[in-house]
OpenMM code with the backbone's topology and positions (N, CA, C; nanometers):
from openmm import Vec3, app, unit

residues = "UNK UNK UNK UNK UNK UNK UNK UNK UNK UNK UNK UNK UNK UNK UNK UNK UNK UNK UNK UNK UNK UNK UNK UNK UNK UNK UNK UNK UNK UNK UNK UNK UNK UNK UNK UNK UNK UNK UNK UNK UNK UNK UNK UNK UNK UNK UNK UNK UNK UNK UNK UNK UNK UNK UNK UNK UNK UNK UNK UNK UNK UNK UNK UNK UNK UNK UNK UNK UNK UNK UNK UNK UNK UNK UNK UNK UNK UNK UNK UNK UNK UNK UNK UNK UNK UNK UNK UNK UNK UNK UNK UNK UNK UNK UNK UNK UNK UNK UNK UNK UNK UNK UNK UNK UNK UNK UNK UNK UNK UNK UNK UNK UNK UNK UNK UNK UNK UNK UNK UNK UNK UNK UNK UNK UNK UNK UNK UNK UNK UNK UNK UNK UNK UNK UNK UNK UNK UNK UNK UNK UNK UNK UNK UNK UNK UNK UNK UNK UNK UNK UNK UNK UNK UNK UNK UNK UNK UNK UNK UNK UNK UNK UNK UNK UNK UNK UNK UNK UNK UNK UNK UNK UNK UNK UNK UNK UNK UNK UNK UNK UNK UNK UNK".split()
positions = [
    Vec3(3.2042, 11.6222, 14.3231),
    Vec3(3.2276, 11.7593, 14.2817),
    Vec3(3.3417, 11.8211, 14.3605),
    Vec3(3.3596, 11.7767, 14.5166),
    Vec3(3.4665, 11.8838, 14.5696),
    Vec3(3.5845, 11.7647, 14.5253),
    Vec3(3.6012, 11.6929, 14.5085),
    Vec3(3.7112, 11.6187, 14.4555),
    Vec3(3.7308, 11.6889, 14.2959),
    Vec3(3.6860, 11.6984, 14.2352),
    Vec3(3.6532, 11.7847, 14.0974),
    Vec3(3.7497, 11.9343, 14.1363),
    Vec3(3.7170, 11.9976, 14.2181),
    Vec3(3.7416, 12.1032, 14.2508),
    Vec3(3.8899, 12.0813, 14.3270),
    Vec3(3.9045, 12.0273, 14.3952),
    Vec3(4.0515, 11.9939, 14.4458),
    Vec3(4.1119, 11.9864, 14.3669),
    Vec3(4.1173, 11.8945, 14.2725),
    Vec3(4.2312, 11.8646, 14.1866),
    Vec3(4.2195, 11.9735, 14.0596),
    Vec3(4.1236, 12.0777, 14.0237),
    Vec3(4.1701, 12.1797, 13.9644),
    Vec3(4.2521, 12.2535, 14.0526),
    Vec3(4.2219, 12.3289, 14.1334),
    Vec3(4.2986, 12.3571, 14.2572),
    Vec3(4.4679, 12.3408, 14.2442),
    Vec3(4.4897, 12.1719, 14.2923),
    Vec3(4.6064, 12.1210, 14.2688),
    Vec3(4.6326, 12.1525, 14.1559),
    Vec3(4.6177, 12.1525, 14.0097),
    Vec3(4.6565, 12.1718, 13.9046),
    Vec3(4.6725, 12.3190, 13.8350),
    Vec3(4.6257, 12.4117, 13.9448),
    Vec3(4.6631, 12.5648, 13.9088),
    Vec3(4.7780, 12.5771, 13.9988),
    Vec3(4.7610, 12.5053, 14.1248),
    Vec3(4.9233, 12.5269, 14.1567),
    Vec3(5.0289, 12.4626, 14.1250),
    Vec3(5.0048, 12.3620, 14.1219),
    Vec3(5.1294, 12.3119, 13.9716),
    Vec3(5.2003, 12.3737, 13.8302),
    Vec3(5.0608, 12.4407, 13.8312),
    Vec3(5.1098, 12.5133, 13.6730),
    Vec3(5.1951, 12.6812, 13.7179),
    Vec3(5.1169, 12.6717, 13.8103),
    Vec3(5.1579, 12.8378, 13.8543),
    Vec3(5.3054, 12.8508, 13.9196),
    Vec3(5.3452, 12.6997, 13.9724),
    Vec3(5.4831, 12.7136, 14.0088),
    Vec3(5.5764, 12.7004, 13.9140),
    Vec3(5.5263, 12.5888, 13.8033),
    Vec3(5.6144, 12.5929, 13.7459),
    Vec3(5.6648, 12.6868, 13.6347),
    Vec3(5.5579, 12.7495, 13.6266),
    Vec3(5.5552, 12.9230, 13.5403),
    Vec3(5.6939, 12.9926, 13.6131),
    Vec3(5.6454, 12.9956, 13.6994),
    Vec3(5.7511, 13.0744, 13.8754),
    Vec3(5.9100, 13.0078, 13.8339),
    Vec3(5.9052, 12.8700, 13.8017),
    Vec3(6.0477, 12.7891, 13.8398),
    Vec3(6.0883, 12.8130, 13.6734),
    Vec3(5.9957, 12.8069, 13.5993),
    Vec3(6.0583, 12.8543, 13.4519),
    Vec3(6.1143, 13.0248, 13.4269),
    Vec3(6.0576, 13.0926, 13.4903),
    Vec3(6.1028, 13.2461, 13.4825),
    Vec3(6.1917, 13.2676, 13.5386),
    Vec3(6.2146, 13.2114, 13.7070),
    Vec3(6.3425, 13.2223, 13.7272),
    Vec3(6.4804, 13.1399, 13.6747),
    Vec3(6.4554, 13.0317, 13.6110),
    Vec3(6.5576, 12.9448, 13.5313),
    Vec3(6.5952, 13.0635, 13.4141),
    Vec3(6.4934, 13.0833, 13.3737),
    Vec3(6.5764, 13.2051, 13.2556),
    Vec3(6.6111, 13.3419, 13.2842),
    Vec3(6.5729, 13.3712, 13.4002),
    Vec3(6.6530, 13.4644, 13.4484),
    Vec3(6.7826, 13.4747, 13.5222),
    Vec3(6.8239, 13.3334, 13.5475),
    Vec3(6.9058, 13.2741, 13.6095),
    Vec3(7.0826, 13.2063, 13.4653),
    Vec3(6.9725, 13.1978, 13.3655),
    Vec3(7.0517, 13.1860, 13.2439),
    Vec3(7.0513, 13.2595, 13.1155),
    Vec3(7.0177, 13.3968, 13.1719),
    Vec3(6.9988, 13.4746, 13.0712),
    Vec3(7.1492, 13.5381, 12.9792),
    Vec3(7.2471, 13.4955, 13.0898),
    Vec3(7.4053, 13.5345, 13.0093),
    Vec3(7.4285, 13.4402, 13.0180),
    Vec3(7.5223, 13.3487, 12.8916),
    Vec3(7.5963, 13.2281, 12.9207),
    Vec3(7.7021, 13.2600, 13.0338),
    Vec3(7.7391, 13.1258, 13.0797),
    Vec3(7.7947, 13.1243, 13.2195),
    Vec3(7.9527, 13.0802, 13.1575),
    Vec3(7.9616, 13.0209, 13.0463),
    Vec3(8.1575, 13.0043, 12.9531),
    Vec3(8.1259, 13.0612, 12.8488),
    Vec3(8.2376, 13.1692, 12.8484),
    Vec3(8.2753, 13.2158, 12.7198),
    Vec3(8.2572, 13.1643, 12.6075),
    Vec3(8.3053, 13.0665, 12.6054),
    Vec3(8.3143, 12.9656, 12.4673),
    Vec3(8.2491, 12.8081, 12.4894),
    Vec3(8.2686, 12.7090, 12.3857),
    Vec3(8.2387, 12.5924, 12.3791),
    Vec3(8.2651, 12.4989, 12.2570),
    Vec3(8.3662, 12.4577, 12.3356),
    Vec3(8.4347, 12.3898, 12.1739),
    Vec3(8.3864, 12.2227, 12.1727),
    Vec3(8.3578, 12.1429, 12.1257),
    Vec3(8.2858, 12.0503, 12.0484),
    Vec3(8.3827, 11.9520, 12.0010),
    Vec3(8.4217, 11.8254, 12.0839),
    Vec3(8.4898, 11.7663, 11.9811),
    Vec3(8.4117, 11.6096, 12.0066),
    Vec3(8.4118, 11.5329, 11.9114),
    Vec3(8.3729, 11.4466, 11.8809),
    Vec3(8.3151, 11.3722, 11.7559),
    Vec3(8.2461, 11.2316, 11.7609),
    Vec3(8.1850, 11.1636, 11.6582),
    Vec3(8.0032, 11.2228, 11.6520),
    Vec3(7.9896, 11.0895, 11.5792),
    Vec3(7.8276, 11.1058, 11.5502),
    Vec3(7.6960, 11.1464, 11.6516),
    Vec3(7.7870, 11.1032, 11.7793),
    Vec3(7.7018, 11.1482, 11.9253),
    Vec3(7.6823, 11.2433, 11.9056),
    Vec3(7.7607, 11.3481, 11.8741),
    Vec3(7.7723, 11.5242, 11.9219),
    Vec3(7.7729, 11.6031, 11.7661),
    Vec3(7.7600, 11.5011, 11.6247),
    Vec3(7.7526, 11.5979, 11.5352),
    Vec3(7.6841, 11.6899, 11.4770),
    Vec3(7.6730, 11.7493, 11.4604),
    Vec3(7.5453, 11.8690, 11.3958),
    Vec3(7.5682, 11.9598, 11.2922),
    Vec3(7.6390, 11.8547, 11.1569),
    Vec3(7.6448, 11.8774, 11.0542),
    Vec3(7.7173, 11.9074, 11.0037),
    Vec3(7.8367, 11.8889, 11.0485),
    Vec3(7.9977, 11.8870, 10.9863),
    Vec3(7.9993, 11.8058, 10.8468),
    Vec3(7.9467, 11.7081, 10.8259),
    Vec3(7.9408, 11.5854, 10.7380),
    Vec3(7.8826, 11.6269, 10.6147),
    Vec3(7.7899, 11.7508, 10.6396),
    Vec3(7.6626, 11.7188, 10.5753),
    Vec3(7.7052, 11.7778, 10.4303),
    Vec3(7.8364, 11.8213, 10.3937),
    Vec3(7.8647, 11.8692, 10.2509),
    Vec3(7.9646, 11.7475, 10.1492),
    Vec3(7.9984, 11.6547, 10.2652),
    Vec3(8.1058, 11.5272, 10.2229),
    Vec3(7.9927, 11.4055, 10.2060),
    Vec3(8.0809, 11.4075, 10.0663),
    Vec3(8.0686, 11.2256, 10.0494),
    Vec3(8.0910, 11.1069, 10.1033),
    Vec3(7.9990, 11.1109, 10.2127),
    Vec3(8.0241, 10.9777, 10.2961),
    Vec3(7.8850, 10.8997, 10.3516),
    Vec3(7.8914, 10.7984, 10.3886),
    Vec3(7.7787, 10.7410, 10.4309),
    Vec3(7.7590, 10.7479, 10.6065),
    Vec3(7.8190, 10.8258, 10.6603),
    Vec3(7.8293, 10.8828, 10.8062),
    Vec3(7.7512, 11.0380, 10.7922),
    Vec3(7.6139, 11.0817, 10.7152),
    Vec3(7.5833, 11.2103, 10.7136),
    Vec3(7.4367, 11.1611, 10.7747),
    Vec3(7.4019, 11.2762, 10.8141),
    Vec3(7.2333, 11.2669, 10.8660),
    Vec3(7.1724, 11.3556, 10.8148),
    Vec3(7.1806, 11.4311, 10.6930),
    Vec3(7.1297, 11.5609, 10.6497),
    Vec3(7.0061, 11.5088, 10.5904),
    Vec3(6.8903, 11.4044, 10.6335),
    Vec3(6.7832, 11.3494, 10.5688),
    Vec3(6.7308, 11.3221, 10.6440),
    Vec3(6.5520, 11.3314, 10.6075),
    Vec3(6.4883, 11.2549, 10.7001),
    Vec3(6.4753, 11.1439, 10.7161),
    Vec3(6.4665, 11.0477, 10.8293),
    Vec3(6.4019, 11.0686, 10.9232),
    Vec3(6.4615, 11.1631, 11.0247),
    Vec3(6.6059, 11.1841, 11.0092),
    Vec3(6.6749, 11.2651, 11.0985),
    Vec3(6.6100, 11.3915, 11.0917),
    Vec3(6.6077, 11.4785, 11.1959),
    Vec3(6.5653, 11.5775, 11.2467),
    Vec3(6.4321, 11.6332, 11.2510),
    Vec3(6.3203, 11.5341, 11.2601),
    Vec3(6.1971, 11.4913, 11.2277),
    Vec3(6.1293, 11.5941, 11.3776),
    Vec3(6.1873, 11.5991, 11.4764),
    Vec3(6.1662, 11.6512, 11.5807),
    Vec3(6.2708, 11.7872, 11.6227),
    Vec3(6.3422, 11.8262, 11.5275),
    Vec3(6.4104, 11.9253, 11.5827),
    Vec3(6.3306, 12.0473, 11.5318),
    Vec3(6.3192, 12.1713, 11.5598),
    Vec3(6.3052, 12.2873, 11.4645),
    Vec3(6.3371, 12.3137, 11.3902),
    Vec3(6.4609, 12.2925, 11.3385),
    Vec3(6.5392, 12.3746, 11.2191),
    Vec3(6.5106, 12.2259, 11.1337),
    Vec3(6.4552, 12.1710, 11.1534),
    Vec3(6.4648, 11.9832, 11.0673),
    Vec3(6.5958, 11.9615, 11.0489),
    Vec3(6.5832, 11.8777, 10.9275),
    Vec3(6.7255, 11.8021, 10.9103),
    Vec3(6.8253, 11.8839, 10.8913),
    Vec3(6.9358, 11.9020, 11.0273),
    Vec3(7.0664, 11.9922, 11.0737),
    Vec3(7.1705, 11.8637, 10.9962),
    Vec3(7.1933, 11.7548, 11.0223),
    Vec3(7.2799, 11.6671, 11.0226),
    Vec3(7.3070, 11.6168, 11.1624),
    Vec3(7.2342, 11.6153, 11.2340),
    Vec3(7.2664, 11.5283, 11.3717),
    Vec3(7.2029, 11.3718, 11.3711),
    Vec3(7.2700, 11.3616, 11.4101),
    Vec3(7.2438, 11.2066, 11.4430),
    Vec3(7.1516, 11.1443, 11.5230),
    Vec3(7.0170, 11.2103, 11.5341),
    Vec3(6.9395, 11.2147, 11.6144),
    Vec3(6.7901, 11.2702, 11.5441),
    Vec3(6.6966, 11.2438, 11.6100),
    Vec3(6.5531, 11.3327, 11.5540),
    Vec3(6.5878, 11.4294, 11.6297),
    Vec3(6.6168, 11.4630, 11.6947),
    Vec3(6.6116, 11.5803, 11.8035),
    Vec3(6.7188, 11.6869, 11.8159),
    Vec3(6.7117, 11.7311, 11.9209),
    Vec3(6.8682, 11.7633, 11.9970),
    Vec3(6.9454, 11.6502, 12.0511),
    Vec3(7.1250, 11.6875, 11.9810),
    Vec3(7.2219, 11.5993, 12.0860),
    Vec3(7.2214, 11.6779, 12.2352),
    Vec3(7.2744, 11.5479, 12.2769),
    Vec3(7.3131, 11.5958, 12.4526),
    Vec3(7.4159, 11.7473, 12.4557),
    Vec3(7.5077, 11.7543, 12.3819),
    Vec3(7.5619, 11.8721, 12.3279),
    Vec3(7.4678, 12.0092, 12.3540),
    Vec3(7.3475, 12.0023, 12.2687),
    Vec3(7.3081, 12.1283, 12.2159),
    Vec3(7.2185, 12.1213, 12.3446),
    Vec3(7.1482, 12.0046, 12.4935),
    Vec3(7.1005, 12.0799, 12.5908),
    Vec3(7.2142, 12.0804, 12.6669),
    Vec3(7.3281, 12.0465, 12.6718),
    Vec3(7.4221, 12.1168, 12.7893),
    Vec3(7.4437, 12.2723, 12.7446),
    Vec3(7.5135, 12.3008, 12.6034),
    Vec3(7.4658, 12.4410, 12.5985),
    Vec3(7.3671, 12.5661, 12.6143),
    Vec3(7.2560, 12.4815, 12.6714),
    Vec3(7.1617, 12.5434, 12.6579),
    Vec3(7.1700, 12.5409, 12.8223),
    Vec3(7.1883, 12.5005, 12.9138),
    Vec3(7.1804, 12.4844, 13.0255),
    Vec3(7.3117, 12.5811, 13.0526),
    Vec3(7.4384, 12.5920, 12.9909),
    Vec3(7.5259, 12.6924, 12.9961),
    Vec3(7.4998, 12.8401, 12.9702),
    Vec3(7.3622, 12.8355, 12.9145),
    Vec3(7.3226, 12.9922, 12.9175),
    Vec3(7.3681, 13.0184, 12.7536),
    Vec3(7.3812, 12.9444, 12.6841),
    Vec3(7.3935, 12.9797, 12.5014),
    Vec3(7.2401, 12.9702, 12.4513),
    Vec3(7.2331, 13.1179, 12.3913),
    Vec3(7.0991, 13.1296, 12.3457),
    Vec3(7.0994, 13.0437, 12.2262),
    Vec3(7.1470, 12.9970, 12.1271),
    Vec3(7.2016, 12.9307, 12.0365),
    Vec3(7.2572, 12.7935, 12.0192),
    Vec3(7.2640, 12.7308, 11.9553),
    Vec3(7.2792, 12.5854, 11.9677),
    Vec3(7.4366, 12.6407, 11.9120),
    Vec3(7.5296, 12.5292, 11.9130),
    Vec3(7.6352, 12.5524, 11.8974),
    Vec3(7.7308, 12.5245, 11.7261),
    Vec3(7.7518, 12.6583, 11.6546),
    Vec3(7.7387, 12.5925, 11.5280),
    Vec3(7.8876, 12.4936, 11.4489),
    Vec3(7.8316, 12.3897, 11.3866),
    Vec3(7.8568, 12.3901, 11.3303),
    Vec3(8.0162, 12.4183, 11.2597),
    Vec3(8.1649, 12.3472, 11.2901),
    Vec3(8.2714, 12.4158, 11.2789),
    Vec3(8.2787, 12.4349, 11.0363),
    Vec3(8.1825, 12.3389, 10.9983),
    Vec3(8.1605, 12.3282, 10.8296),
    Vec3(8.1687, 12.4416, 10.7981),
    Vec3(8.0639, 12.5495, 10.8665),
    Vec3(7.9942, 12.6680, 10.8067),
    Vec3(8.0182, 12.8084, 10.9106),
    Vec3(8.1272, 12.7625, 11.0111),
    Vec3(8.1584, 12.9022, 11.1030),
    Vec3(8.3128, 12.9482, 11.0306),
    Vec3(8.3420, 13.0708, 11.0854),
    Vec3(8.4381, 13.1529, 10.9950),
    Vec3(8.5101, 13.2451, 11.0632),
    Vec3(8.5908, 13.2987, 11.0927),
    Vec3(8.6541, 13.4017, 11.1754),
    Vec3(8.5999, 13.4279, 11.2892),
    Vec3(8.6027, 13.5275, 11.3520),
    Vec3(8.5698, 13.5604, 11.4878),
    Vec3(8.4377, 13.4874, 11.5582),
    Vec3(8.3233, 13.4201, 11.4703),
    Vec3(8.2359, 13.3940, 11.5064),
    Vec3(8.2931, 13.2260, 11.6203),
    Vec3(8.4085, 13.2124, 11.5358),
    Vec3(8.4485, 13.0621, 11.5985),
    Vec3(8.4806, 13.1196, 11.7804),
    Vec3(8.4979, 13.1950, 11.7956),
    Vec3(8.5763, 13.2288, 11.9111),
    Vec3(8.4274, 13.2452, 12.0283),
    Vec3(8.3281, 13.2083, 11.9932),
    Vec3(8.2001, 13.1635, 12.0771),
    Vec3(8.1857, 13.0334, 12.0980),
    Vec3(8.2574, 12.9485, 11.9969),
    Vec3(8.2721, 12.8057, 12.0488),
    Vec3(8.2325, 12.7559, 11.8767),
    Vec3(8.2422, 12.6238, 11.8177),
    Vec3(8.1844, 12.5420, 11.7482),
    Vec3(8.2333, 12.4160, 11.7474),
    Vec3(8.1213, 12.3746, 11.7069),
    Vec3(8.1391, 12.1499, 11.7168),
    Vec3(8.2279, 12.1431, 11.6172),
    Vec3(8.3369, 12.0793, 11.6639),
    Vec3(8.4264, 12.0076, 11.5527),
    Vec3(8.4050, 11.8867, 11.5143),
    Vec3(8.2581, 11.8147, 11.5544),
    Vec3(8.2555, 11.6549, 11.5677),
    Vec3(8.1928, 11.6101, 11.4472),
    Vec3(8.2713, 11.4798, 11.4464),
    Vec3(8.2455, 11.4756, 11.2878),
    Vec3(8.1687, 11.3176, 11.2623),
    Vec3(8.0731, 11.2523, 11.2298),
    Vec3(8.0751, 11.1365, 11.2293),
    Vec3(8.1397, 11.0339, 11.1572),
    Vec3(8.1837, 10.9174, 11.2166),
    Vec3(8.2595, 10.8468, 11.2071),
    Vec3(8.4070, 10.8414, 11.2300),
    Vec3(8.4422, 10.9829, 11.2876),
    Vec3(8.5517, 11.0070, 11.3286),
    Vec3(8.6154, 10.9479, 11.4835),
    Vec3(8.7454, 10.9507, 11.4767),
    Vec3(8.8082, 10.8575, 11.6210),
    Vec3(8.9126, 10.9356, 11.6230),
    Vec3(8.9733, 10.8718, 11.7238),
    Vec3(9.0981, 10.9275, 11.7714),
    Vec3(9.2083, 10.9077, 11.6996),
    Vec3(9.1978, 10.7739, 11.6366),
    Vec3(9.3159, 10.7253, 11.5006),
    Vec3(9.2600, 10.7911, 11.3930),
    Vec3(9.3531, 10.7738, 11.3074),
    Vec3(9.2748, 10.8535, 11.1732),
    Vec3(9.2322, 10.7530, 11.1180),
    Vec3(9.2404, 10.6364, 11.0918),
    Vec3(9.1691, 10.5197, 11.0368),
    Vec3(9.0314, 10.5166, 11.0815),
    Vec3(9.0413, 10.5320, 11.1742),
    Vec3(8.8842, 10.4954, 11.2259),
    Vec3(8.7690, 10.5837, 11.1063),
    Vec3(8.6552, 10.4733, 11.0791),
    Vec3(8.5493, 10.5004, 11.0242),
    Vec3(8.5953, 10.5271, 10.8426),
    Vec3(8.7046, 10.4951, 10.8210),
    Vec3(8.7470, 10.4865, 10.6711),
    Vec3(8.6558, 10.4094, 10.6068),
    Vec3(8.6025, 10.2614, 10.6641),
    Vec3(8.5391, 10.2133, 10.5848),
    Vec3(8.3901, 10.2935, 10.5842),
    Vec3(8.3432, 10.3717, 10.5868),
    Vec3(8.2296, 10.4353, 10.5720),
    Vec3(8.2749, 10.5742, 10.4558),
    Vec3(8.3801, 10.5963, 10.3921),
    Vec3(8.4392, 10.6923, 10.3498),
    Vec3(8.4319, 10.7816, 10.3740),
    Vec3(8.4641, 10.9034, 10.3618),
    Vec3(8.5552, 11.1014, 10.3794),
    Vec3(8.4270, 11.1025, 10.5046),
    Vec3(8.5538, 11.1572, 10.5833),
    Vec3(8.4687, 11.2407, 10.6619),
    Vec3(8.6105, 11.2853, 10.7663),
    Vec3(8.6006, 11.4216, 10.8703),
    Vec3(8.6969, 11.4663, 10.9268),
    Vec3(8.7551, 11.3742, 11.0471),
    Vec3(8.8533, 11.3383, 11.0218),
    Vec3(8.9626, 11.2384, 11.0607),
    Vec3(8.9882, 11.3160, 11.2103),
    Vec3(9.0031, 11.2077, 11.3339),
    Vec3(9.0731, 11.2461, 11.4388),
    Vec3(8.9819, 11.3583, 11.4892),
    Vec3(8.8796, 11.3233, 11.6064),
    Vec3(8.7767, 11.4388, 11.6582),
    Vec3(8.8432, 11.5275, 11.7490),
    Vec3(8.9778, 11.4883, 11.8138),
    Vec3(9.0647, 11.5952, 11.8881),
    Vec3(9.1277, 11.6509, 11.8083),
    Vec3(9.1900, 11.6342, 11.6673),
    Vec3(9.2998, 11.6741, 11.6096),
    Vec3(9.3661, 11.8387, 11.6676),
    Vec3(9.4810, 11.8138, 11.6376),
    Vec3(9.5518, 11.9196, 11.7310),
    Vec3(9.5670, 12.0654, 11.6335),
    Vec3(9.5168, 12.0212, 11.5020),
    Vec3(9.4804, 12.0987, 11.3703),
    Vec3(9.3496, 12.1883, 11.4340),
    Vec3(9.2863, 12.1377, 11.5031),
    Vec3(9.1178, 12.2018, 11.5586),
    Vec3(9.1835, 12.2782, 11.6255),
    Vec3(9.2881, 12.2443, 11.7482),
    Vec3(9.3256, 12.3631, 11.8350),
    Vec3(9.4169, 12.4232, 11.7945),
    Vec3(9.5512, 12.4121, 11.7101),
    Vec3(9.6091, 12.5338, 11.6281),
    Vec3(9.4683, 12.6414, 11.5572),
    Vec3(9.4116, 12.5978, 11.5430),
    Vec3(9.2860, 12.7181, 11.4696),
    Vec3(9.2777, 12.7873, 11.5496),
    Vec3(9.2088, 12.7269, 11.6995),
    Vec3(9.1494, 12.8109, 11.7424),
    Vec3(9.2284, 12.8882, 11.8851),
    Vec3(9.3441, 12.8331, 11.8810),
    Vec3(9.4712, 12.8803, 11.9382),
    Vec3(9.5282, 13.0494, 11.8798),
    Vec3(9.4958, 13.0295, 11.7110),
    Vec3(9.5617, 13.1628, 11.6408),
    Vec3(9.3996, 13.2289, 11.6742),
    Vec3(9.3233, 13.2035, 11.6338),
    Vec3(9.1991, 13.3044, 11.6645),
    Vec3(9.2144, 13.3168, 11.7517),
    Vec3(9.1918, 13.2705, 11.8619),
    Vec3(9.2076, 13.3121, 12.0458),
    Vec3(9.3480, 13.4378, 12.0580),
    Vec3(9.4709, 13.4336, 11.9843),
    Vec3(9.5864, 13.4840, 12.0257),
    Vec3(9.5625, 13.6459, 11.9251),
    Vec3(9.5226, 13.6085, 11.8097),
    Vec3(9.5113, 13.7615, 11.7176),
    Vec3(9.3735, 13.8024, 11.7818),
    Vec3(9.2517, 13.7650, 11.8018),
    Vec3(9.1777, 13.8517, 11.8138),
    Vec3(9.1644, 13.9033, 12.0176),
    Vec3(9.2448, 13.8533, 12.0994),
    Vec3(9.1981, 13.8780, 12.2295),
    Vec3(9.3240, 13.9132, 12.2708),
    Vec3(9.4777, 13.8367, 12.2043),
    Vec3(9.5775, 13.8633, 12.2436),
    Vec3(9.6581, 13.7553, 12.3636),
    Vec3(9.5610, 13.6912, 12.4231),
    Vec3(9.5640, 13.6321, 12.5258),
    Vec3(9.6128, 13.4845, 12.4638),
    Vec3(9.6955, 13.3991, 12.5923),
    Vec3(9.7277, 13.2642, 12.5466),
    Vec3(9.6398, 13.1810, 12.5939),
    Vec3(9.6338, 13.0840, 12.4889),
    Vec3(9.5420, 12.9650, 12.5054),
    Vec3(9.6042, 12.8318, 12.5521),
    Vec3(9.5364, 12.7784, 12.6326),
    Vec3(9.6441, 12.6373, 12.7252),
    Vec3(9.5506, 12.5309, 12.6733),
    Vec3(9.6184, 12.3928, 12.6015),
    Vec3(9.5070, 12.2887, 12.6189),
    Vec3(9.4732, 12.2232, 12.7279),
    Vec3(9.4907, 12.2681, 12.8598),
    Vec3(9.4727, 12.1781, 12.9929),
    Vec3(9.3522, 12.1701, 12.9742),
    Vec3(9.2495, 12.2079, 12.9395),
    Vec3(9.1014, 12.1708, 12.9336),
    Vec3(9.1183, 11.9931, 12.8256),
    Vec3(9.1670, 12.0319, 12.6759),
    Vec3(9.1812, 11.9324, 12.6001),
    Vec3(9.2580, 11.7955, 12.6720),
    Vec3(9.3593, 11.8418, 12.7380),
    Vec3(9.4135, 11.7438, 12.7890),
    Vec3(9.3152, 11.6224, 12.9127),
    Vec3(9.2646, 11.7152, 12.9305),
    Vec3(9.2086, 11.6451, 13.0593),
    Vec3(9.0322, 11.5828, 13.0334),
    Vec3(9.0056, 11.5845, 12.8929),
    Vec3(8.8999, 11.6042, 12.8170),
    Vec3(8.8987, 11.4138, 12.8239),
    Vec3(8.7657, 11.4045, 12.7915),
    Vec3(8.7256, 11.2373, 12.7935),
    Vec3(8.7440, 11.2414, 12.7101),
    Vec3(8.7803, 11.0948, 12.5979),
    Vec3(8.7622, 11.0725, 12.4796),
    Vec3(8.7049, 10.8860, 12.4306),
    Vec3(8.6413, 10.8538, 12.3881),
    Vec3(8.6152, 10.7981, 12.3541),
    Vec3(8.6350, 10.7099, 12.2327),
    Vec3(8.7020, 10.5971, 12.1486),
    Vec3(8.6748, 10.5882, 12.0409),
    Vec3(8.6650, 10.4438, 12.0280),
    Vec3(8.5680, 10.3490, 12.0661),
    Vec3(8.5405, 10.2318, 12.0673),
    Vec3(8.4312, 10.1730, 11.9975),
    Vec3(8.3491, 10.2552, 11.9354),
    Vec3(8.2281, 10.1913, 11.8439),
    Vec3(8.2843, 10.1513, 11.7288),
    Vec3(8.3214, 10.2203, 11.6657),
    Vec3(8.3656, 10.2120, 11.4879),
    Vec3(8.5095, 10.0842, 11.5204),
    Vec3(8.6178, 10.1381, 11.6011),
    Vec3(8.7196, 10.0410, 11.6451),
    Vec3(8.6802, 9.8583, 11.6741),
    Vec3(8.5810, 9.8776, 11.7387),
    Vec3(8.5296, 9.7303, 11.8101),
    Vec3(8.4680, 9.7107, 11.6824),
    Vec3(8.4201, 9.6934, 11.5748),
    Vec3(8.3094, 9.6592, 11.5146),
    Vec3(8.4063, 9.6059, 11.4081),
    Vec3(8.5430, 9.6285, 11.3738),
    Vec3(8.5749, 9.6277, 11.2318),
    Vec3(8.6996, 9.5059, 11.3009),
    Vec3(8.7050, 9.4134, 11.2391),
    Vec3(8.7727, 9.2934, 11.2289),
    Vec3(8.9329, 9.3033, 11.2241),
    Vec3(9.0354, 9.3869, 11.2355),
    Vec3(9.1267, 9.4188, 11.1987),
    Vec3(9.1923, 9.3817, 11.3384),
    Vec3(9.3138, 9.4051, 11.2916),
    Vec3(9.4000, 9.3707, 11.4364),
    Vec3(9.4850, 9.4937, 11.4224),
    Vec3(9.4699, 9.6234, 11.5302),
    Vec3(9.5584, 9.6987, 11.5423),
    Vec3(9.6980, 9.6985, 11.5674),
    Vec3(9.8152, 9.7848, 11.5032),
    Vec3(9.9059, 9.7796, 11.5114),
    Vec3(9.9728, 9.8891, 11.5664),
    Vec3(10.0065, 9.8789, 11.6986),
    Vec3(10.0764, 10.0244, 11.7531),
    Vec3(10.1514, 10.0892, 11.6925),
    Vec3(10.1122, 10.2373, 11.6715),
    Vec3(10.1486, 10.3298, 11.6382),
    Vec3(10.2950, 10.4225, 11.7204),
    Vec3(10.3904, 10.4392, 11.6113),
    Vec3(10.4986, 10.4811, 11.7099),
    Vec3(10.4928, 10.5966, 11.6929),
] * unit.nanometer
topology = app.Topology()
chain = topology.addChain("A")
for resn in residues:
    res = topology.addResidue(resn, chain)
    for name in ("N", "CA", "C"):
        topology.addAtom(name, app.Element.getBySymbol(name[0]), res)
C-alpha cells in the first residue's frame, strides 16, 4: 500500500510539473519569434501545393493525413512535416500555408513553396508529371521580393536564400539518365 501511495505521489508531481513546463512554453511562445517563413522545398516539406495538379506526386488522399487534424492537407506524411513543428516552435499559431491557395498580403507571413517532386533542375521529377519545377526558383523570390517592397517599402536581400541548404538527390539518384551540365 505505501508503495501504492508513493508512486501516486510521484505521478502528481510529474503531471503537475509538466502542466508548470507546458504553461510556461506557451507563454514563452505566445508571439512568433520571425516575422515570416518562407518554405522551399520537395515532398519532405509539402503541404499541398500539388494537390490541384495532375500528377502522381500529390497526397491529397487517404492514407495521408490519417493523423493530422485538418486530415488529408496534401503532405506527405500522416501527420505533421518537420516544417509545420519548427513553426510551431517559432511561435506561429498556424501551420504555414500553403503558397497554391495564399494571395496578397497574407503571403508576407510566410508560405511553403514546396512542391513534390520538385528539385533544383527543372527536370527533376518530370517522370512523375506537372508539378512546380525548381523548389528555390528565383520566380518564388521575385514574388515575394515585390510584396515585401510595395507593402513595407523595405528591401529584401536573398542572403538567407543564398546560404539556405538544398537538397536534390532522391528523384536525381533513382532515374537512370546521365546528366549533362548545364551552361
Amino acid at each position: 500500500m505505501g508503495s501504492l501511495t508513493r508512486e501516486f505521489g510521484l505521478c502528481i508531481v510529474v503531471v503537475s510539473l509538466l502542466l508548470l513546463t507546458g504553461k510556461s512554453w506557451s507563454q514563452v511562445v505566445s508571439q512568433s519569434q520571425v516575422p515570416c517563413f518562407f518554405i522551399f522545398g520537395d515532398s519532405l516539406v509539402d503541404n499541398g501545393n500539388n494537390n490541384g495538379l495532375i500528377t502522381l506526386a500529390r497526397a491529397n488522399y487517404r492514407p495521408y493525413g490519417i493523423d493530422f487534424p485538418q486530415g488529408t492537407s496534401g503532405r506527405f506524411t500522416n501527420g505533421r512535416t518537420y516544417v509545420d513543428a519548427l513553426a510551431q516552435l517559432l511561435g506561429f499559431r498556424n501551420n504555414i500555408p500553403p503558397y497554391a491557395r495564399t494571395r496578397g498580403r497574407a503571403i508576407l507571413g510566410g508560405v511553403n513553396f514546396a512542391s513534390g517532386a520538385a528539385g533544383i533542375r527543372d527536370e527533376t521529377g518530370n517522370n512523375l508529371m506537372y508539378h512546380y519545377s525548381r523548389m528555390g526558383s528565383n520566380d518564388y523570390l521575385i514574388t515575394i521580393h515585390a510584396l515585401i517592397s510595395d507593402n513595407t517599402g523595405s528591401q529584401f536581400t536573398a542572403q538567407a536564400y543564398a546560404n539556405a541548404l538544398i537538397q536534390d538527390y532522391l528523384n536525381n539518384l533513382l532515374r537512370c539518365t546521365i546528366w549533362v551540365h548545364e551552361n
